[in-house]
BAKOLZA-663745 format. One record per residue: residue in three letters; chain; residue number from 1; x, y, z of N, C-alpha, C in turn. Coordinates in steps of 0.1 Angstrom, whole numbers, plus 5000, padded with zeros to 4 digits. Layout:
// residues N
<r 'ALA','A',NUM,<X,Y,Z>,<X,Y,Z>,<X,Y,Z>>
...
This chain:
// residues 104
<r 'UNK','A',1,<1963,7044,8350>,<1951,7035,8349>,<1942,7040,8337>>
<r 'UNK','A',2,<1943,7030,8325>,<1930,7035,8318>,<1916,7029,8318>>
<r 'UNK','A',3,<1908,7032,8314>,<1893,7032,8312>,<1892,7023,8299>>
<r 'UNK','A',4,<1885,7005,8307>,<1880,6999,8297>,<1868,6989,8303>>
<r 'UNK','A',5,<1858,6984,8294>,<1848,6979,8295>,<1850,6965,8288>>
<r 'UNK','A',6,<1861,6962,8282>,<1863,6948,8281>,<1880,6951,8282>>
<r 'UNK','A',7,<1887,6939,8281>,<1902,6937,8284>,<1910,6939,8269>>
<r 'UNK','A',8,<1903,6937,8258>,<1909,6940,8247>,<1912,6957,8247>>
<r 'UNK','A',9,<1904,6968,8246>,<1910,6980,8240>,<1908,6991,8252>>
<r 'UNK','A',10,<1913,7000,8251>,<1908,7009,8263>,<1900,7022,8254>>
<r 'UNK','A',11,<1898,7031,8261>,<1889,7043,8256>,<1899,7054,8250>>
<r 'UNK','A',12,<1912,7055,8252>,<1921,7070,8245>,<1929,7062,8231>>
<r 'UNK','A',13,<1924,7043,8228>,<1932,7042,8218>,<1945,7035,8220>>
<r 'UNK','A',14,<1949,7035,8228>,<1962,7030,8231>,<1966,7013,8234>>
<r 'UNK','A',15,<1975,7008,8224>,<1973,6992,8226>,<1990,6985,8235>>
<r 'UNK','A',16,<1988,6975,8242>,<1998,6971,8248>,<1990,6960,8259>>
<r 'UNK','A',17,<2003,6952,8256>,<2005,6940,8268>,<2005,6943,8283>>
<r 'UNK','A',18,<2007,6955,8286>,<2010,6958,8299>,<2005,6969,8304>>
<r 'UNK','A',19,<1993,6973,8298>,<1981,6990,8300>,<1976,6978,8313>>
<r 'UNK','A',20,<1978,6990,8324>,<1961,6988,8333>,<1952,6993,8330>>
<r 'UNK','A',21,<1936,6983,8333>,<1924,6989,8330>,<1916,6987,8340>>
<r 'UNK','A',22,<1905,6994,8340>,<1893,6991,8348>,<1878,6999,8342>>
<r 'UNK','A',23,<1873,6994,8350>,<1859,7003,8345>,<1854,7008,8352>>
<r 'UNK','A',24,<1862,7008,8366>,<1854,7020,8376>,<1862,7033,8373>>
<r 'UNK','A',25,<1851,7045,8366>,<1853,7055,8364>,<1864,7065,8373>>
<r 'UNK','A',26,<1858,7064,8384>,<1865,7070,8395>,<1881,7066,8397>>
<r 'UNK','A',27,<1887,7055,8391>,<1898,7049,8391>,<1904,7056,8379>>
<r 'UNK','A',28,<1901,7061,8371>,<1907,7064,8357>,<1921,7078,8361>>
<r 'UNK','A',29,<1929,7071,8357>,<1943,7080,8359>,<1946,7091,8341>>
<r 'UNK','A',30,<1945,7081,8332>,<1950,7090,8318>,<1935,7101,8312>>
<r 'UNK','A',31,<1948,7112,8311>,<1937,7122,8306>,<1929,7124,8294>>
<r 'UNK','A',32,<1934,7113,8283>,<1928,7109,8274>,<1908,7099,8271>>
<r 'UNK','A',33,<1918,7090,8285>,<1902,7082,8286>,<1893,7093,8296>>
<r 'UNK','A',34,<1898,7099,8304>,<1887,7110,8312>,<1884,7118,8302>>
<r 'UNK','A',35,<1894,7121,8291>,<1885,7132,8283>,<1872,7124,8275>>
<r 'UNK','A',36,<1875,7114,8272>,<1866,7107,8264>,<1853,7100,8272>>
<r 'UNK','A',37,<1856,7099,8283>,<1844,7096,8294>,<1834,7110,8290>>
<r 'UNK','A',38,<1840,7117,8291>,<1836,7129,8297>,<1824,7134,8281>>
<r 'UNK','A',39,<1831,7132,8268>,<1827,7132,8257>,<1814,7121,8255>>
<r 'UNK','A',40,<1815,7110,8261>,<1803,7102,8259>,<1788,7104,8268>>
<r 'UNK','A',41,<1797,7113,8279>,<1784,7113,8288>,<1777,7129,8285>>
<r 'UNK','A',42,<1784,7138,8280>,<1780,7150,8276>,<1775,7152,8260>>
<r 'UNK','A',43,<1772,7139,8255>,<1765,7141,8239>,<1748,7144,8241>>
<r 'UNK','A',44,<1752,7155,8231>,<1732,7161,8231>,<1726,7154,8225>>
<r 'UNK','A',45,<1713,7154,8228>,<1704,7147,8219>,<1702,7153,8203>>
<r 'UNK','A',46,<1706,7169,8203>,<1702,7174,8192>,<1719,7184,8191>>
<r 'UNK','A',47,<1717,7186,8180>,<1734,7190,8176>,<1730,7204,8184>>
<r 'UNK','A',48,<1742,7209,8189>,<1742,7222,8199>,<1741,7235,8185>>
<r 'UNK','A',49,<1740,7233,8174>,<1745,7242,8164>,<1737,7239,8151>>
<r 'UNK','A',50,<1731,7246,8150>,<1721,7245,8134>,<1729,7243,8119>>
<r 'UNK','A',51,<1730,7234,8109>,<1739,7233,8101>,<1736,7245,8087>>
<r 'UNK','A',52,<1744,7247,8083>,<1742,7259,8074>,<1728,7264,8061>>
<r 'UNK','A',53,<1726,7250,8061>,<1714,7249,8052>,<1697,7251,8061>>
<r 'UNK','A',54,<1701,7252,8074>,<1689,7249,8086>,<1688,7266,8089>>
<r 'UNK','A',55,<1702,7273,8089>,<1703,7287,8090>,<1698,7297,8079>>
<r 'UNK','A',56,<1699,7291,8068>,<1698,7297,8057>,<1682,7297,8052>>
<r 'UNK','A',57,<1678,7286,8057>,<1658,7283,8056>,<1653,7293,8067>>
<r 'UNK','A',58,<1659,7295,8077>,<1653,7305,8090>,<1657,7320,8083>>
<r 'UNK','A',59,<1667,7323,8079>,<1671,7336,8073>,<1659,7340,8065>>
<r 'UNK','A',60,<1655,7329,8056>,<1645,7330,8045>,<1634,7335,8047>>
<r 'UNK','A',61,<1630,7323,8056>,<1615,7326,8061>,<1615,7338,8069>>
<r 'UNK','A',62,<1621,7344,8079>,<1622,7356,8086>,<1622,7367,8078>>
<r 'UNK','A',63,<1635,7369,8064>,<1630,7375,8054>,<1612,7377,8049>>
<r 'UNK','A',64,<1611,7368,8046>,<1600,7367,8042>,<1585,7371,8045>>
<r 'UNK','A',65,<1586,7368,8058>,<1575,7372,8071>,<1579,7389,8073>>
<r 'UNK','A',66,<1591,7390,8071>,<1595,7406,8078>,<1589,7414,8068>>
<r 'UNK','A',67,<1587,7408,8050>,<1591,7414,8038>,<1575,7420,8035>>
<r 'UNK','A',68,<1564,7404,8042>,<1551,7408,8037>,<1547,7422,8048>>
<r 'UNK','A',69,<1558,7421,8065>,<1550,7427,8073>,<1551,7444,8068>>
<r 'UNK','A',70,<1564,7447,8063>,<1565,7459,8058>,<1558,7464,8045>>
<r 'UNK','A',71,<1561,7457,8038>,<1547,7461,8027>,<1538,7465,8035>>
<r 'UNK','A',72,<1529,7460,8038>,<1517,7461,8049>,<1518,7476,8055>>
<r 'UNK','A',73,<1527,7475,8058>,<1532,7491,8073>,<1539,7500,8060>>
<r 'UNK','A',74,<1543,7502,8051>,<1550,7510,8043>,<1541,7515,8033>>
<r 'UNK','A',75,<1542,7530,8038>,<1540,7544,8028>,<1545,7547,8011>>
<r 'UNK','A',76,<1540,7538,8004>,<1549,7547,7990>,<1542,7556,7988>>
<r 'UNK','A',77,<1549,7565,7987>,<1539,7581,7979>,<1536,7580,7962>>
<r 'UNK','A',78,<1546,7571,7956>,<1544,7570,7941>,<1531,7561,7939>>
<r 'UNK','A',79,<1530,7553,7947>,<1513,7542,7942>,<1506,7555,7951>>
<r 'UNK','A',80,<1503,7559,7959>,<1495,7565,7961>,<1492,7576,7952>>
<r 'UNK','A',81,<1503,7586,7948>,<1499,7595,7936>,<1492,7588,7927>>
<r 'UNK','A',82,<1497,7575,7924>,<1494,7573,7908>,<1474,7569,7911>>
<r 'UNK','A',83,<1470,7564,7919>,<1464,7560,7928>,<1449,7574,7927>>
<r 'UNK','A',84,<1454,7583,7931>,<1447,7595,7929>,<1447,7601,7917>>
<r 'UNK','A',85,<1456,7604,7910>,<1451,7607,7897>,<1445,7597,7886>>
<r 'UNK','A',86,<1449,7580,7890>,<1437,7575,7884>,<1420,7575,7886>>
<r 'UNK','A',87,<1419,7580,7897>,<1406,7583,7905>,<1397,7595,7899>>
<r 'UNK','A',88,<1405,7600,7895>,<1401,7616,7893>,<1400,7612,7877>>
<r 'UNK','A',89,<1385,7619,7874>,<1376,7619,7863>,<1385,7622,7851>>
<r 'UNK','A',90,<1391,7637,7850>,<1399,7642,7836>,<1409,7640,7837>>
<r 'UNK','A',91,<1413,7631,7842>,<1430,7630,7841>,<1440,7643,7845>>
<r 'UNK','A',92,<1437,7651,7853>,<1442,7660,7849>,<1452,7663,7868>>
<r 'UNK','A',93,<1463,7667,7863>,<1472,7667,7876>,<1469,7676,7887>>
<r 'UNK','A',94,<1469,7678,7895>,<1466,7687,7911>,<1479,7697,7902>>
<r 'UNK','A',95,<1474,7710,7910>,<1490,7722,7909>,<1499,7716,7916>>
<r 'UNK','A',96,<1516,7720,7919>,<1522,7720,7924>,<1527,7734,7930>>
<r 'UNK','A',97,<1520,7744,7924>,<1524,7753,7932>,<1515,7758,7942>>
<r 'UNK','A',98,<1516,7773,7950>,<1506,7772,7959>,<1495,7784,7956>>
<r 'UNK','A',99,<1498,7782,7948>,<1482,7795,7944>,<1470,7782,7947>>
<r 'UNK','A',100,<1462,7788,7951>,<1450,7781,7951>,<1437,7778,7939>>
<r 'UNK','A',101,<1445,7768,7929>,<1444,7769,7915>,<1441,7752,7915>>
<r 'UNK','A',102,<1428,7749,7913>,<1421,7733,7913>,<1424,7722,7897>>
<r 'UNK','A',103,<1426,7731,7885>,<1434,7725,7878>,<1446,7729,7870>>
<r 'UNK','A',104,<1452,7725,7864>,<1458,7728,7858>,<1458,7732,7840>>
């Protein structure tokens, strides 16, 4: 018994003079029209799956929001040196070593 809503076609495609049909669900014998019952009543309103271009805009933006938040939270010690010695009157470098020696 297949699955049809008028007498011309049924639901798995299959054509012939001598197909049974009906439209009570519950009556449906071929595994083809129950699969396809089953496919019309289980469509989402919104695709189950974001398409590659929708992925790739979320990658971005997350990049992006992650990229300003680290800046923000991240230590460079090179801007900060350069930072202090622009601050400082004679230009002149701190020691590196450890005598207690104010310039160089």
């Amino acid at each position: 018994m297949h699955y049809s809503t008028s007498g011309d076609a049924v639901a798995c495609g299959r054509n012939g003079n001598n197909l049974s049909s009906t439209a009570d669900t519950d009556k449906v014998d071929c595994k083809s029209c129950q699969r396809s019952l089953v496919k019309a009543e289980s469509v989402p309103a919104k695709k189950a799956t974001p398409s590659l271009a929708e992925l790739r805009k979320q990658r971005l933006a997350s990049q992006a929001s992650q990229a300003s938040q680290v800046q923000a939270a991240t230590f460079c010690f090179k801007t900060n040196w350069r930072v202090r010695l622009g601050a400082r009157p004679d230009r002149c470098r701190l020691p590196r070593g450890m005598a207690p020696q104010a310039f160089v």
